[in-house]
Backbone as XML, in Angstrom:
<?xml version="1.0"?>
<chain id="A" units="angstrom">
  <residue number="1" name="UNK">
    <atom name="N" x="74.569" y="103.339" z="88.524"/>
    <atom name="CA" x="75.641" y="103.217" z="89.472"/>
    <atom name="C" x="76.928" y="103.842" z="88.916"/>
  </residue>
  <residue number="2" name="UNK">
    <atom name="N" x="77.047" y="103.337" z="87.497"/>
    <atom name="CA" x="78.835" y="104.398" z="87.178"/>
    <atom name="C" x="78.041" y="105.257" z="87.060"/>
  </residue>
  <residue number="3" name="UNK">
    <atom name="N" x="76.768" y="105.987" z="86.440"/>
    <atom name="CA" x="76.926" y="107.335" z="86.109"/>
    <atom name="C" x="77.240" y="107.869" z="87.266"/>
  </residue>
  <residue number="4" name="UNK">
    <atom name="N" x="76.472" y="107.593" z="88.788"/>
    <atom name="CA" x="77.166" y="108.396" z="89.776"/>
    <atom name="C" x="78.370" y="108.495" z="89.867"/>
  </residue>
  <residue number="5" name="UNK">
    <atom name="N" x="79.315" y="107.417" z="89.736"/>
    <atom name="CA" x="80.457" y="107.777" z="89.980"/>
    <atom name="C" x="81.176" y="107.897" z="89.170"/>
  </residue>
  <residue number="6" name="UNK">
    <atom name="N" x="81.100" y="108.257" z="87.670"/>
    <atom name="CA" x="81.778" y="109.002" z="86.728"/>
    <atom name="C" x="81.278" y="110.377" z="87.408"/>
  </residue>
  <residue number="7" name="UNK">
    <atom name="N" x="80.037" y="110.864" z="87.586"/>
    <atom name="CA" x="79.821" y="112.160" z="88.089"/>
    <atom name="C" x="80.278" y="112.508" z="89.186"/>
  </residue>
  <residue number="8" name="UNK">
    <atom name="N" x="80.598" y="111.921" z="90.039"/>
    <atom name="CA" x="81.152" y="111.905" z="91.201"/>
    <atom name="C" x="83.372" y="112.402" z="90.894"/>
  </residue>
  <residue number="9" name="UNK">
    <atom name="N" x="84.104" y="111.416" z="89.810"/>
    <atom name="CA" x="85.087" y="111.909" z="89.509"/>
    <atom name="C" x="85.163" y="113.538" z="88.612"/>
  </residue>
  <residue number="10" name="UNK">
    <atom name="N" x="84.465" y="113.572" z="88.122"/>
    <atom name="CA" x="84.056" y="114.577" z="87.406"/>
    <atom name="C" x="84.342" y="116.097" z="88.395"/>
  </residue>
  <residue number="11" name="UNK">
    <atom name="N" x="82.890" y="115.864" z="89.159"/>
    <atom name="CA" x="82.897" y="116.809" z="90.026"/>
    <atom name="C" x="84.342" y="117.171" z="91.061"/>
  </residue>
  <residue number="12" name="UNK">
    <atom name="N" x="85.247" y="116.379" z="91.248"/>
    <atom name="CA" x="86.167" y="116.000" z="92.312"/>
    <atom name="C" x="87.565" y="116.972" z="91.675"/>
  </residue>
  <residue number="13" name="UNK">
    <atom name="N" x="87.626" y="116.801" z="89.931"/>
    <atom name="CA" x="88.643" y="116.980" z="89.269"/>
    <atom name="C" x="88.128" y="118.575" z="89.270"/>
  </residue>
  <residue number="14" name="UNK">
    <atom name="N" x="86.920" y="118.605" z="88.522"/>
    <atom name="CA" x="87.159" y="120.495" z="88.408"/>
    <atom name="C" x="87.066" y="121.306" z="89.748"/>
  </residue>
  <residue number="15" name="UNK">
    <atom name="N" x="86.520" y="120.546" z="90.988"/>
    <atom name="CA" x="87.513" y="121.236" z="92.444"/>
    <atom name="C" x="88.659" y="121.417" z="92.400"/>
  </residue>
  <residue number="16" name="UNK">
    <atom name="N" x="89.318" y="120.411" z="92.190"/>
    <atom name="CA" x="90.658" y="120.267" z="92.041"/>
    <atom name="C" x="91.470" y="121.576" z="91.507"/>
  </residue>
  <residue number="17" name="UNK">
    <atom name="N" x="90.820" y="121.717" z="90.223"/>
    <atom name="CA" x="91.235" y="122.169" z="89.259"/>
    <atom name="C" x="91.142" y="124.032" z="89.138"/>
  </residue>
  <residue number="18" name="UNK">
    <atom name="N" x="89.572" y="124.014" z="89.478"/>
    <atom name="CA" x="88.913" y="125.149" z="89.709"/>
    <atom name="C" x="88.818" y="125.925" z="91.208"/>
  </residue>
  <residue number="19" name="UNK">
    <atom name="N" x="88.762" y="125.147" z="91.856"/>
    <atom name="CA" x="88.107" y="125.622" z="92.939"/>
    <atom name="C" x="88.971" y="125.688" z="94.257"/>
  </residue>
  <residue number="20" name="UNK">
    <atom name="N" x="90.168" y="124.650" z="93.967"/>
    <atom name="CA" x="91.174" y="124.539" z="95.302"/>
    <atom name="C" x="92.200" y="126.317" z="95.141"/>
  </residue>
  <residue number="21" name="UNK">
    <atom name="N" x="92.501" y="126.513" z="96.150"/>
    <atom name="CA" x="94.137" y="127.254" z="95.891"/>
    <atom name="C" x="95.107" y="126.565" z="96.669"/>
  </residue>
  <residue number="22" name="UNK">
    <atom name="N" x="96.334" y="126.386" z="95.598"/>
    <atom name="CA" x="97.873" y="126.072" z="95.997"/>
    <atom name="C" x="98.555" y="127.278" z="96.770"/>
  </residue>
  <residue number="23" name="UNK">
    <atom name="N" x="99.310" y="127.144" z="97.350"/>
    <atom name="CA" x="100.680" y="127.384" z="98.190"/>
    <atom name="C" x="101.235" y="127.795" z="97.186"/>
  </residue>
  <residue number="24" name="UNK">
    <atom name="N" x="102.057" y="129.217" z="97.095"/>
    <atom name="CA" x="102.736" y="129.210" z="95.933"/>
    <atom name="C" x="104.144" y="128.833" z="96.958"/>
  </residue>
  <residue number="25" name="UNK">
    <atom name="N" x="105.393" y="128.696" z="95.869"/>
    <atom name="CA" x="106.475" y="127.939" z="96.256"/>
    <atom name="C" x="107.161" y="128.617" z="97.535"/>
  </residue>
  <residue number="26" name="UNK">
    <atom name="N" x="106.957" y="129.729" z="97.579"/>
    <atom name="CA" x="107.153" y="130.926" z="98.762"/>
    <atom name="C" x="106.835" y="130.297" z="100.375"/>
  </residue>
  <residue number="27" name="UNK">
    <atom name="N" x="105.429" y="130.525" z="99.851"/>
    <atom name="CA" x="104.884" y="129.842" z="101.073"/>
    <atom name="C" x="105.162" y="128.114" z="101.340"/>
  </residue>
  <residue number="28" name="UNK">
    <atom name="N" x="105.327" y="127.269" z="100.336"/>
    <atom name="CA" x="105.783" y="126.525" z="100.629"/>
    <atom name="C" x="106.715" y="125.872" z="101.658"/>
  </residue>
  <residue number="29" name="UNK">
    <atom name="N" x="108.047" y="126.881" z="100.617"/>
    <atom name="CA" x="109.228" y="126.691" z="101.550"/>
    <atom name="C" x="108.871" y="127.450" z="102.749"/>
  </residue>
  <residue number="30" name="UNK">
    <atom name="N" x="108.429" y="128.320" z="103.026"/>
    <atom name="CA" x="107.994" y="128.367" z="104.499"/>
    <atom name="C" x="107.365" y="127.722" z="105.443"/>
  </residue>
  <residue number="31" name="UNK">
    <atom name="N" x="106.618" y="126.988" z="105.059"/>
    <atom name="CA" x="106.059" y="126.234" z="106.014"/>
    <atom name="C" x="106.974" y="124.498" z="106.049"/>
  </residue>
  <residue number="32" name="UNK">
    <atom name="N" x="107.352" y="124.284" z="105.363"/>
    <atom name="CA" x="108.093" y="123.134" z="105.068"/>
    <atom name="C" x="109.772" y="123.673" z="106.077"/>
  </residue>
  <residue number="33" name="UNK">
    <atom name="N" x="110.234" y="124.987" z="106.646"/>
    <atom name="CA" x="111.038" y="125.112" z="107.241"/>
    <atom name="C" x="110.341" y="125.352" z="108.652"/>
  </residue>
  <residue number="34" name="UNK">
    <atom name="N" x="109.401" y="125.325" z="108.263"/>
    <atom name="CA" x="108.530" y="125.628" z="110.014"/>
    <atom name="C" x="108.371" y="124.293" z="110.706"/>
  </residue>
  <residue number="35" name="UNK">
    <atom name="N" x="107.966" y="123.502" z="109.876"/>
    <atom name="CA" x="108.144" y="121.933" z="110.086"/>
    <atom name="C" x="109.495" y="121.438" z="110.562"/>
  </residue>
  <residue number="36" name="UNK">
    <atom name="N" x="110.645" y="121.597" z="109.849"/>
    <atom name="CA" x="111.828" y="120.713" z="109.990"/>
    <atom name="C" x="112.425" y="121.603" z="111.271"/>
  </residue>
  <residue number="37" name="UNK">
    <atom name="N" x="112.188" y="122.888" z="111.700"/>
    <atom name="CA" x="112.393" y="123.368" z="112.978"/>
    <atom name="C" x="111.582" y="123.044" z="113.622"/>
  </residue>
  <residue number="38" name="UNK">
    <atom name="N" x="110.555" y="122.626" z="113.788"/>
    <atom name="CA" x="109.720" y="121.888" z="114.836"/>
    <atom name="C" x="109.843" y="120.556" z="114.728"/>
  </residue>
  <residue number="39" name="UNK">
    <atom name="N" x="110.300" y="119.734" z="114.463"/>
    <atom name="CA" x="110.734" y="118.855" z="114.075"/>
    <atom name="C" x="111.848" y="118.656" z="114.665"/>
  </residue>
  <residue number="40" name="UNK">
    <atom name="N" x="113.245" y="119.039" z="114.789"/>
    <atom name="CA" x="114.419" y="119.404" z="115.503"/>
    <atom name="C" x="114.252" y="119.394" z="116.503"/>
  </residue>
  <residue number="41" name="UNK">
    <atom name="N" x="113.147" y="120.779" z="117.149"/>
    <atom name="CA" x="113.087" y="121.007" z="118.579"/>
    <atom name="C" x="112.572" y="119.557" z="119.102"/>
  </residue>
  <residue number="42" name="UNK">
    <atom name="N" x="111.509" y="119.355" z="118.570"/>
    <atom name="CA" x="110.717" y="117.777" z="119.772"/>
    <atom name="C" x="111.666" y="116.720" z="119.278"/>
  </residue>
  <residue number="43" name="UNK">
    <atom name="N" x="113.217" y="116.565" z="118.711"/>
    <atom name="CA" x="113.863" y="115.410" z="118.704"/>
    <atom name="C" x="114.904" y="115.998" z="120.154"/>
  </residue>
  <residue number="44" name="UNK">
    <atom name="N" x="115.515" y="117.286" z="119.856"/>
    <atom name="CA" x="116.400" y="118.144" z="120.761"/>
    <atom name="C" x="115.465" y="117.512" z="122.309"/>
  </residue>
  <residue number="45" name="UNK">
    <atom name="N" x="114.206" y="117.770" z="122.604"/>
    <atom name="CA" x="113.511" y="117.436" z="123.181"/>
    <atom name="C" x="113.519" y="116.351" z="124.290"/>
  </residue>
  <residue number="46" name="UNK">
    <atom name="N" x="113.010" y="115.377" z="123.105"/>
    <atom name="CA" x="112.679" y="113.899" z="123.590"/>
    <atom name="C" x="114.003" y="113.594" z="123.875"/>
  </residue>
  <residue number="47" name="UNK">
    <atom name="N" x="115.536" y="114.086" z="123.260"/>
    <atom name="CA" x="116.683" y="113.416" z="123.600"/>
    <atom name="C" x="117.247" y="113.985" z="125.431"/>
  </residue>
  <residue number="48" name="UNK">
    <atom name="N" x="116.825" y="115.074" z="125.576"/>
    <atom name="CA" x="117.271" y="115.785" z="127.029"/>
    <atom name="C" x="116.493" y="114.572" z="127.974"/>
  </residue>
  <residue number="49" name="UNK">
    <atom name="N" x="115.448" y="114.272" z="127.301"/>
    <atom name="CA" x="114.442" y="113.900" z="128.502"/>
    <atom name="C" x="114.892" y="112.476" z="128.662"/>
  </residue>
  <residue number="50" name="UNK">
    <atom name="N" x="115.238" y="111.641" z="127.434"/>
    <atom name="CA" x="115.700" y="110.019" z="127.691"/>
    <atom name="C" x="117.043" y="110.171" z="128.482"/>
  </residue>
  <residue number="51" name="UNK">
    <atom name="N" x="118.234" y="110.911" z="128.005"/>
    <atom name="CA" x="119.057" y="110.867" z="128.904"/>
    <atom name="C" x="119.209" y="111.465" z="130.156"/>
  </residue>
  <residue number="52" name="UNK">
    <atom name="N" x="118.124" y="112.339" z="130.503"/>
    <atom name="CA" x="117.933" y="112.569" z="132.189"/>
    <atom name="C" x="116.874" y="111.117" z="132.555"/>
  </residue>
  <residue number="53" name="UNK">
    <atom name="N" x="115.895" y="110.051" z="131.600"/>
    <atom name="CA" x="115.728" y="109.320" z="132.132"/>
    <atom name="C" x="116.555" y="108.204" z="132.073"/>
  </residue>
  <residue number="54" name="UNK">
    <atom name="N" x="117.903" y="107.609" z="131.422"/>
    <atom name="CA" x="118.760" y="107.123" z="131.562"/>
    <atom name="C" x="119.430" y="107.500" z="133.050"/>
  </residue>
  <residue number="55" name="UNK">
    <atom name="N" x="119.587" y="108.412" z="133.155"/>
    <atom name="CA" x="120.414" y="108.942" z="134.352"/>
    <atom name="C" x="119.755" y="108.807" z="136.065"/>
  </residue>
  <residue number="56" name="UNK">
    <atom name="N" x="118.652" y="108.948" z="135.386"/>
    <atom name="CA" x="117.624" y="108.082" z="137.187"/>
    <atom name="C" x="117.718" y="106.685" z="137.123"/>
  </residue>
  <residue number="57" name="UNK">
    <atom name="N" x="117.486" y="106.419" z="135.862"/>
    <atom name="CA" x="117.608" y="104.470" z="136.111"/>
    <atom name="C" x="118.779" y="104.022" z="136.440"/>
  </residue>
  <residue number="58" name="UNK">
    <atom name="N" x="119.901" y="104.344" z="136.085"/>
    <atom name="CA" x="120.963" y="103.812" z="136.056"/>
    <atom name="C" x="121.321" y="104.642" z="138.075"/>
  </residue>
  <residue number="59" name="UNK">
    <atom name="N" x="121.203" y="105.520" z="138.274"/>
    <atom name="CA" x="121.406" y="105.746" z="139.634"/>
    <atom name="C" x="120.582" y="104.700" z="140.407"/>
  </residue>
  <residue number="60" name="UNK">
    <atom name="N" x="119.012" y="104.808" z="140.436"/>
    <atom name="CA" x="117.977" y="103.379" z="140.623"/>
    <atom name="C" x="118.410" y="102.390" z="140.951"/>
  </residue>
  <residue number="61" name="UNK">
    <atom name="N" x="119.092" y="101.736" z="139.702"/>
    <atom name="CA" x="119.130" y="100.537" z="138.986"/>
    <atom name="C" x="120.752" y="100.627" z="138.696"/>
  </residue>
  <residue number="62" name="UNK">
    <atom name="N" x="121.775" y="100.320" z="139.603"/>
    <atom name="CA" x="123.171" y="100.176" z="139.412"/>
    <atom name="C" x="123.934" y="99.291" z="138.861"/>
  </residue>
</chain>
């Protein structure tokens, strides 16, 4: 039972290690600014849409 799962960490680390590829910092910050502008837009978003739905309720609902 541990040998599987010493073999099991084993195998997991030299993926890790060997076998994955990183983002170099380039691409990083690029995609991490692709995020926080999409991110912006659907807050910019959701805020147009609550205060046009503020603005029916309160006409509605006086």
């Amino acid at each position: 039972m541990f040998k599987k799962f010493f073999s099991n960490c084993k195998e997991s680390f030299q993926e890790l290690v060997y076998k994955t590829t990183w983002p170099s910092g380039k691409e990083l910050a690029g995609s991490a600014i692709t995020v926080l502008i999409a991110s912006l837009l659907i807050a910019v978003v959701v805020f147009i849409m609550d205060k046009a739905f503020q603005g029916i309720m309160t006409t509605v609902y006086p």
